[in-house]
C-alpha positions in Angstrom: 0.0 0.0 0.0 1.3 3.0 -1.1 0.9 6.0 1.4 0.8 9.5 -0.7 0.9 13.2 1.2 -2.7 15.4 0.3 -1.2 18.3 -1.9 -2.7 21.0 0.9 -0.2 19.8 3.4 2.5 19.8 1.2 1.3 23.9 0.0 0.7 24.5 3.7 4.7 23.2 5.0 6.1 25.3 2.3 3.8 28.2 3.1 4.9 28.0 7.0 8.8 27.2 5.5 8.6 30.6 3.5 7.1 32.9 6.3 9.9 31.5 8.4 12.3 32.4 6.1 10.4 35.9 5.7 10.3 36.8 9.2 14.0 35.7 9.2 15.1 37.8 6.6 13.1 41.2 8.1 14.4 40.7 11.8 17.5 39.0 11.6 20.7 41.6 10.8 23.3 39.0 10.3 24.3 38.5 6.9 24.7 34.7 7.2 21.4 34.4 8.7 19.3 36.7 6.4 21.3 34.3 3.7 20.1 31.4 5.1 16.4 32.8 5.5 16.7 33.5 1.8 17.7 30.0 1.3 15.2 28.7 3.3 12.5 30.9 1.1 14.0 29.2 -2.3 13.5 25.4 -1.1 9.5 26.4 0.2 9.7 27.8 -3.3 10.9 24.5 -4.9 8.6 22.4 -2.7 5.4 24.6 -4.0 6.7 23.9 -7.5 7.2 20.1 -6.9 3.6 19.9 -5.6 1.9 21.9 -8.4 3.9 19.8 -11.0 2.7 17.1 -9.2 -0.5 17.5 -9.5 -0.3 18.7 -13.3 1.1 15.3 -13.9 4.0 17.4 -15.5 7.6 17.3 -14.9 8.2 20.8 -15.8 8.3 21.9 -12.7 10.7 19.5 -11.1 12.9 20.6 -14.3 12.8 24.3 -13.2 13.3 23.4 -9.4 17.0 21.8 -10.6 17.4 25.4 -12.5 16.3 27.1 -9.2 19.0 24.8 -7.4 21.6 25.9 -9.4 20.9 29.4 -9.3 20.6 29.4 -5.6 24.3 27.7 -5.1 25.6 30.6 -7.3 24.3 32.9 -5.0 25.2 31.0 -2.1 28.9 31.2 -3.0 29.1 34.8 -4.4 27.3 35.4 -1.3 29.4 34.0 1.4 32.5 35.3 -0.5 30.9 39.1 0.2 30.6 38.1 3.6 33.8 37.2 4.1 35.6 39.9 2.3 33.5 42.3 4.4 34.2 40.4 7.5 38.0 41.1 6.8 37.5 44.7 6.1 35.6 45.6 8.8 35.4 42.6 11.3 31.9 42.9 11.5 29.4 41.3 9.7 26.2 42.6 11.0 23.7 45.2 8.6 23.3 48.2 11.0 27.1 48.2 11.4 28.0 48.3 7.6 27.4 51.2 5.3 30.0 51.0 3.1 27.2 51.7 0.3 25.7 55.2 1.9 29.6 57.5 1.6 
């Protein structure tokens, strides 16, 4: 017997995942957190399109989820190497503390 997930619960996890992430990224002033909230908000992202192809009976979206993937590494790594240049300049790496951008 094969036990499936209703498509509701699925749409409601990633709903929950991507206000968590939200209310991450709008409290949080780490960098590395507010980078992990946004990463957090791409997978509820790629669930919701999982589910939806899903239920289509079409594999496009699990194809664009692997683009999404990819996209979200890049940013991962170009991310964390601002971070840690920043971190070396100013040995700080929190977002009320750096305005390098506003001079």
């Amino acid at each position: 017997m094969i036990n499936t997930v209703e498509p509701w619960v699925v749409l409601s996890f990633s709903a929950v995942i991507f206000c968590i992430g939200l209310v991450g990224l709008l409290i949080r002033r780490n960098i590395l957190i507010v980078l992990m909230c946004i990463e957090l908000m791409l997978n509820a992202v790629n669930l919701t399109y999982v589910t939806f192809s899903k239920m289509q009976g079409d594999m496009g979206g699990q194809m664009s989820v692997f683009f999404i993937i990819t996209v979200a590494a890049a940013e991962s790594a170009v991310g964390l190497g601002l971070v840690i240049a920043l971190f070396r300049t100013l040995r700080t790496v929190d977002t009320d503390e750096i305005r390098l951008l506003k001079e």
